[in-house]
DRENDREN-325071 format. One record per residue (C-alpha): x negated, y, z negated; residue in one letter. Coordinates in steps of 0.001 Angstrom, whole numbers, padded with zeros to 6 digits, always signed. Layout:
! DRENDREN-325071
XYZa...
! end
This chain:
! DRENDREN-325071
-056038+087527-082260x-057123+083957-082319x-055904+081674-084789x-057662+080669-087739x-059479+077293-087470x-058591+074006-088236x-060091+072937-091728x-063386+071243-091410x-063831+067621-093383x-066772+069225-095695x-066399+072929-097698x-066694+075470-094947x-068841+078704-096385x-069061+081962-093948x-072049+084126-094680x-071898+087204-092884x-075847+088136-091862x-078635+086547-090173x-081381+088290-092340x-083394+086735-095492x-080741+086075-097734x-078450+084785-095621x-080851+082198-093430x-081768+081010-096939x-078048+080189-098127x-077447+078736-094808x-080524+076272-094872x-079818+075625-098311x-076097+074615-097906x-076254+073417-094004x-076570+069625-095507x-073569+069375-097465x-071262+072406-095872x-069045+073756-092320x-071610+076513-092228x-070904+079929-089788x-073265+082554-089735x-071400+085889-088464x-074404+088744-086641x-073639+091684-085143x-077389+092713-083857x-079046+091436-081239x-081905+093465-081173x-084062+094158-084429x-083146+097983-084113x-079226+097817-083842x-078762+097634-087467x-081303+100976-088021x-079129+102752-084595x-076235+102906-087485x-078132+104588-089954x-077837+108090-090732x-080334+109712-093830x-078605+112911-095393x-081141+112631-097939x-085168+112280-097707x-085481+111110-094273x-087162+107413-093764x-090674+107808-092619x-090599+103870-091116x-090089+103385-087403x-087773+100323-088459x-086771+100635-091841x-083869+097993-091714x-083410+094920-089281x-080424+093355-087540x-080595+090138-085118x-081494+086416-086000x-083742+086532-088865x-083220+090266-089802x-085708+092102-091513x-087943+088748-091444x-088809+089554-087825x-090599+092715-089406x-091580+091687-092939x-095026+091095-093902x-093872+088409-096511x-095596+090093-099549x-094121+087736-102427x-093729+089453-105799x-091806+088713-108593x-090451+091153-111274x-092118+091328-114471x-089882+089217-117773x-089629+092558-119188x-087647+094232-115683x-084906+091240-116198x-084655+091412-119960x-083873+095382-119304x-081198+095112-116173x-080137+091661-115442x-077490+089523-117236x-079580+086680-117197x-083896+086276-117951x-086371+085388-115763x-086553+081887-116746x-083045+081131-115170x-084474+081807-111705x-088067+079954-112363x-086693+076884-110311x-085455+079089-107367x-088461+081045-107304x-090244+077916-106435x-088645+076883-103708x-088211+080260-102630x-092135+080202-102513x-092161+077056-100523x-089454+078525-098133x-091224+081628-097321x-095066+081119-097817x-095330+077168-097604x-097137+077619-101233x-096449+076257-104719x-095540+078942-106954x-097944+077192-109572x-100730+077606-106731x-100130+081185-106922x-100167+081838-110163x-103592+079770-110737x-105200+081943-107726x-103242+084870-109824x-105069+084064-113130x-108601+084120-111574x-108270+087188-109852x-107240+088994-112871x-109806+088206-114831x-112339+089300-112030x-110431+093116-112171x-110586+092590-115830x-114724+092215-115691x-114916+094607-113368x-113300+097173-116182x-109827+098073-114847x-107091+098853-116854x-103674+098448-116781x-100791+096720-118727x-099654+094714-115876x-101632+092752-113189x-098626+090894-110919x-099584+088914-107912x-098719+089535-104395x-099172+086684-102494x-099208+087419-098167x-099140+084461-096209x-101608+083792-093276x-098236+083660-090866x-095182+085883-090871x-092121+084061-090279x-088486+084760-088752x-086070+082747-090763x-084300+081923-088375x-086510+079980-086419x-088823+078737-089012x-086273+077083-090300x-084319+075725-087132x-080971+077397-088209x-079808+077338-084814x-079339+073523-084780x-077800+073671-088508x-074845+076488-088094x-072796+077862-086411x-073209+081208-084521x-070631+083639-084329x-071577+087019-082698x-069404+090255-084023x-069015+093036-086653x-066985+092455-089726x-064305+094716-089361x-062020+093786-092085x-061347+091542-095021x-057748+089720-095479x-057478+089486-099211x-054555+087435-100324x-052462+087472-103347x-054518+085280-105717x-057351+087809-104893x-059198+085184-102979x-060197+086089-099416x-057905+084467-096589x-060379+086188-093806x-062592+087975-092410x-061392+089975-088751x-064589+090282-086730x-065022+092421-083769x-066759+090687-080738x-069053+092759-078159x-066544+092645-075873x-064080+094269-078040x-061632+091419-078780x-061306+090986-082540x-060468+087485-084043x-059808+085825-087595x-062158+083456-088886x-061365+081461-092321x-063216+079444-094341x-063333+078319-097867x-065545+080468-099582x-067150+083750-097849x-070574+085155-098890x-071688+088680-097640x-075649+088777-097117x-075494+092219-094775x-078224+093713-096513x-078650+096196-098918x-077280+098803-096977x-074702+096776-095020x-073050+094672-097532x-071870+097665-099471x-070439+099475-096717x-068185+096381-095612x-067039+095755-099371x-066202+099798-099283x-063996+098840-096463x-062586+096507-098303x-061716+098479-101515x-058985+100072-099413x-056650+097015-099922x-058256+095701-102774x-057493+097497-105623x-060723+095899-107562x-062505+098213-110480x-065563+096880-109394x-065284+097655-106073x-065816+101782-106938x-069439+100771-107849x-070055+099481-104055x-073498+101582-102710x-073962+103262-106282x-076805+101987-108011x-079156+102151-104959x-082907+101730-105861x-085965+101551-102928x-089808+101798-104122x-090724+105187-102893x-094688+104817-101749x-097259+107194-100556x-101364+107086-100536x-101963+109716-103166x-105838+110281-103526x-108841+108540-103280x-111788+107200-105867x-114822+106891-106190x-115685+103235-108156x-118838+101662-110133x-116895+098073-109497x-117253+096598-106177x-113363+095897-105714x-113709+095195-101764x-114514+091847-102513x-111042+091072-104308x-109202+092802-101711x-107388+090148-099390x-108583+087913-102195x-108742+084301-100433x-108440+081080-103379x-109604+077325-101718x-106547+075810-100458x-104142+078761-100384x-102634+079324-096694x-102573+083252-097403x-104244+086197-099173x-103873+087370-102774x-103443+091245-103344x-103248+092667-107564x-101301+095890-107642x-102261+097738-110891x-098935+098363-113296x-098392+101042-115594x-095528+102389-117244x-094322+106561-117791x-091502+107533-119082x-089364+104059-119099x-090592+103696-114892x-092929+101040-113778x-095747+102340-111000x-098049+100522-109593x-101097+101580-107359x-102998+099268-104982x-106832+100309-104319x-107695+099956-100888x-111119+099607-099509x-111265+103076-097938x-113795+104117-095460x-114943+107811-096646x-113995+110243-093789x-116830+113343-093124x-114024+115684-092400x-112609+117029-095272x-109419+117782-093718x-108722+114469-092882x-109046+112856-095655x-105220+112858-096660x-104491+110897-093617x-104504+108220-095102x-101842+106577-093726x-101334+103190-092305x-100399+101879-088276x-100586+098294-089034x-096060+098006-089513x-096103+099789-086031x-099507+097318-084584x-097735+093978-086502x-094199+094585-085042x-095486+095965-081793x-097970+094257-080657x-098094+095108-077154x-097630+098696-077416x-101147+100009-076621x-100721+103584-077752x-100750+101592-081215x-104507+100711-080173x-105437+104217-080182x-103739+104994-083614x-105272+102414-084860x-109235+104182-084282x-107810+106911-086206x-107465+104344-089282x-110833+102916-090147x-109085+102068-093179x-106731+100035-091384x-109483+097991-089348x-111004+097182-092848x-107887+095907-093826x-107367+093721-090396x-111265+092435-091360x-110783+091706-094574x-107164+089911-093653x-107769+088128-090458x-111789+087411-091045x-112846+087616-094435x-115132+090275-093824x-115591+092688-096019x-117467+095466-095823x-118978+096820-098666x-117721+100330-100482x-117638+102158-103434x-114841+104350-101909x-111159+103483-102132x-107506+105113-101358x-104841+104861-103876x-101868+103301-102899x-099530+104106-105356x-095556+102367-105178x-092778+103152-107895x-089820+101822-109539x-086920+103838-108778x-083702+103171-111106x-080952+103420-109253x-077957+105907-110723x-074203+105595-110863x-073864+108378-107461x-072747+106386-104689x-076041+106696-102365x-074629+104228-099461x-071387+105012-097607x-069574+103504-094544x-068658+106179-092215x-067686+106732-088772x-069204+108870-085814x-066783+111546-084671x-067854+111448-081526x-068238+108073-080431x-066191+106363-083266x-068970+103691-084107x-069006+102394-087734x-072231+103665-089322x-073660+103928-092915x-074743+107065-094264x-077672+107031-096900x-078599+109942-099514x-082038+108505-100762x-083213+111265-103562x-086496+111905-105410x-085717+114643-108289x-088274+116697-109338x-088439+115171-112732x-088888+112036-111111x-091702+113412-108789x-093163+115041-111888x-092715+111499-113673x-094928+110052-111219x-098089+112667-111086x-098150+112197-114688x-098942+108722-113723x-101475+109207-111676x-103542+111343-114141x-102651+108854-116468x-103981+105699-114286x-107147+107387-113403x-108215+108515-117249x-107350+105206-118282x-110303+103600-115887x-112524+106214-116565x-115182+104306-117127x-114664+102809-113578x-113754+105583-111872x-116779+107500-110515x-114759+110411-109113x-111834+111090-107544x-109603+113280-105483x-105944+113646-105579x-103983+114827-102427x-102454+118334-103007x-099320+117675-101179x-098698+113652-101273x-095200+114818-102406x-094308+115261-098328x-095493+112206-097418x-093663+109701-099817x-091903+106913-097557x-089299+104588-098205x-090638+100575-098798x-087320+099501-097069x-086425+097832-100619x-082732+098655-099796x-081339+097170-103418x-078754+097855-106195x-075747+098498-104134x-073849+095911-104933x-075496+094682-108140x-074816+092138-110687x-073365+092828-113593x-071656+091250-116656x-068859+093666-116340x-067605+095384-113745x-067191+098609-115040x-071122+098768-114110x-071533+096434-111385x-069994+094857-108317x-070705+091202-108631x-071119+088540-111732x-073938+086312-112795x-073258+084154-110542x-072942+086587-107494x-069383+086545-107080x-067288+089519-106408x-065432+090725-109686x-062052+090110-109505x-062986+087288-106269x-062261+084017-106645x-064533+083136-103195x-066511+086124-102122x-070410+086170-102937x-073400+088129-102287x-076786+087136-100942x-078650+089876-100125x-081271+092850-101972x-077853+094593-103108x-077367+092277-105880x-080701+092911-107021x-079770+095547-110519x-083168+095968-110527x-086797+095180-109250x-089358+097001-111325x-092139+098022-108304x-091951+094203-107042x-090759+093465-103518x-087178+092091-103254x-087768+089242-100149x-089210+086892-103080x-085758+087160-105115x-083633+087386-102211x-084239+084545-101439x-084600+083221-105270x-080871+083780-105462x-079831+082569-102141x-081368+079445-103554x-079463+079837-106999x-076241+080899-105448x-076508+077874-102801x-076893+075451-106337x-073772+077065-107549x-071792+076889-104282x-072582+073114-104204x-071321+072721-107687x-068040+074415-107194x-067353+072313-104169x-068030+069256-106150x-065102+070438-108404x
! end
């Protein structure tokens, strides 16, 4: 193995992952720290060749990301935060501790204020408001004009250091602070690399399984908790409506001056669960049978551009090429005809749902995910949907709800929860301030310390509390 190296003048910090969370620690520390940046995937699809669903398959083509940039490569950069109420409920700390981070982390991955937002925010709800549609909650999703890789938008190759290889073990020393980490080159050779204070941001479904490698040397309580706790937002297109209000022209809502689109997911609550439902400018099919496929081939068209057979889907979708109008053009055709998009909280449970196994066969390190819907869940959410559409019954002209949308729920790739804060860790892996319990240098930066999202996105707060976690990093190096 290769010796450790020789301590740097400034705090060295090694984050292990190249996605969201760990691009924004990087940028926000590559000023004042030694920064490495340890990434076993080269391609976007190395990370997903290690996945193995024993529960309710993924639908996605790529449902998790590896490589420079991670999931960013794929993401469509839909910024949401949680609602006050989500954080008062699960986190150890309220909203208002993050309100700083979340408006950088704004800046960082939309090139928007966050006070921008919510302005644009404000006048679009009051436009679904007059236009009589009800629900509790009216969050904004902001989608920037321009996707953007992390690691390239923000020039991390100049800033850190690159080391390519798979974590294969973590050297915990006697005052329980990692000594560390052995990483396992392409080529096979494994070597030690040591710095001063080590931050996991592998992902929701990554960083648990290496901190389940760890637990067997590291006899920490929290540890048992690593890939329990797992939430995604299961989604599906569950009917369509028939409206009074002319919603197409809100959808893709464009304010002056704001380099993006604003979307205003619907939020109601059922049985303790937050669900929101989205409706899309639909374009009413003739054929009856078709009318549940309502799906969507804009992931596939977005992340492969070049693939023609996506071409071809995509005339199947006339939804889909009102969407691209409405996005890319600001046309908008008019409709009174809509598909409901509906996307769920899912609380995550104390069964471990993310393990780190290994192939029999070839002997490859892989992670093994049980994602589960129960039926009282299921039945949770079409009580919702009855409940959504008699609330805007005045708005609602008509409507249709699929008979079997049950089949065709997907995962939203929100891999979260699995290594969660927590004041204690008797229910969660990591503190307030993202630090291992029972570490005195380990962190996470990824969707796994997320304890809970409501039916928000998690790229906005990953990157929130790379931001936070960077400020705290600073401060301990400053002694």
């Amino acid at each position: 193995m290769n010796a450790p190296r020789v301590a740097a003048t400034r705090p060295r910090v090694l984050i292990v992952g190249a996605g969201l969370g760990g691009c924004v620690l990087a940028h926000e520390l590559a000023d004042t720290h030694d920064v490495t940046v340890v990434e076993f995937g080269r391609n976007i699809s190395d990370m997903q060749s290690r996945l193995v669903d024993i529960g309710i398959p993924a639908r996605l083509d790529l449902h998790v990301g590896s490589g420079l940039g991670g999931t960013t490569s794929l993401w469509h950069n839909a910024l949401i935060e949680p609602s006050p109420a989500i954080f008062d409920a699960s986190w150890p700390f309220p909203k208002s501790e993050l309100a700083v981070a979340y408006e950088k982390a704004y800046r960082l991955l939309g090139g928007v204020e966050r006070s921008a937002v919510e302005t644009a925010g404000e006048t679009l709800r009051r436009e679904y408001r007059a236009a009589g549609l009800a629900a509790p909650e009216m969050p904004i999703m902001f989608i920037p004009g321009t996707r953007r890789n992390l690691w390239e938008t923000l020039d991390l190759r100049s800033h850190v250091r690159l080391v390519r290889g798979e974590v294969i073990g973590i050297a915990v020393g006697s005052t329980n602070r990692v000594d560390h980490l052995i990483v396992r080159s392409e080529d096979g050779q494994d070597q030690m690399l040591d710095a001063d204070i080590f931050v996991l941001a592998a992902g929701g479904l990554g960083t648990p399984a290496i901190l389940q490698t760890m637990a067997a040397t590291a006899a920490l309580p929290a540890l048992r908790h690593a890939g329990c706790y797992y939430e995604d937002h299961p989604m599906a297109f569950v009917g369509l409506v028939k409206l009074r209000a002319p919603l197409y022209k809100f959808w893709n809502y464009r304010a002056p001056g704001l380099p993006g689109t604003l979307r205003m997911p619907l939020a109601i609550s059922r049985d303790g669960i937050q669900i929101s439902f989205q409706l899309r400018p639909a374009a009413l099919l003739l054929n009856e049978r078709k009318r549940e496929q309502t799906a969507s081939v804009l992931t596939k068209l977005r992340n492969n551009p070049f693939n023609l057979a996506n071409y071809f889907r995509l005339l199947r979708h006339p939804d889909d090429v009102l969407d691209i109008l409405s996005f890319r053009f600001g046309i908008r055709l008019p409709t009174r005809h809509y598909s409901l998009l509906m996307v769920a909280e899912q609380p995550g449970t104390a069964d471990r749902a993310i393990t780190a196994t290994i192939d029999a066969t070839s002997g490859q390190r892989q992670i093994s995910r049980n994602w589960k819907l129960s039926a009282a869940y299921l039945a949770t959410l079409r009580s919702a949907i009855g409940a959504f559409i008699a609330s805007n019954g005045k708005t609602v002209i008509s409507s249709q709800m699929f008979a079997h949308w049950e089949d065709s729920v997907d995962t939203a790739a929100h891999h979260s929860g699995t290594a969660r804060m927590s004041d204690s860790p008797d229910t969660g892996v990591c503190d307030r301030d993202a630090r291992v319990h029972g570490m005195a240098n380990l962190f996470v930066a990824d969707g796994s310390l997320i304890p809970a999202s409501g039916i928000a996105n998690t790229g906005l707060t990953i990157a929130a509390l790379a931001v936070r976690l960077a400020d705290h990093i600073k401060q301990l190096s400053n002694g």
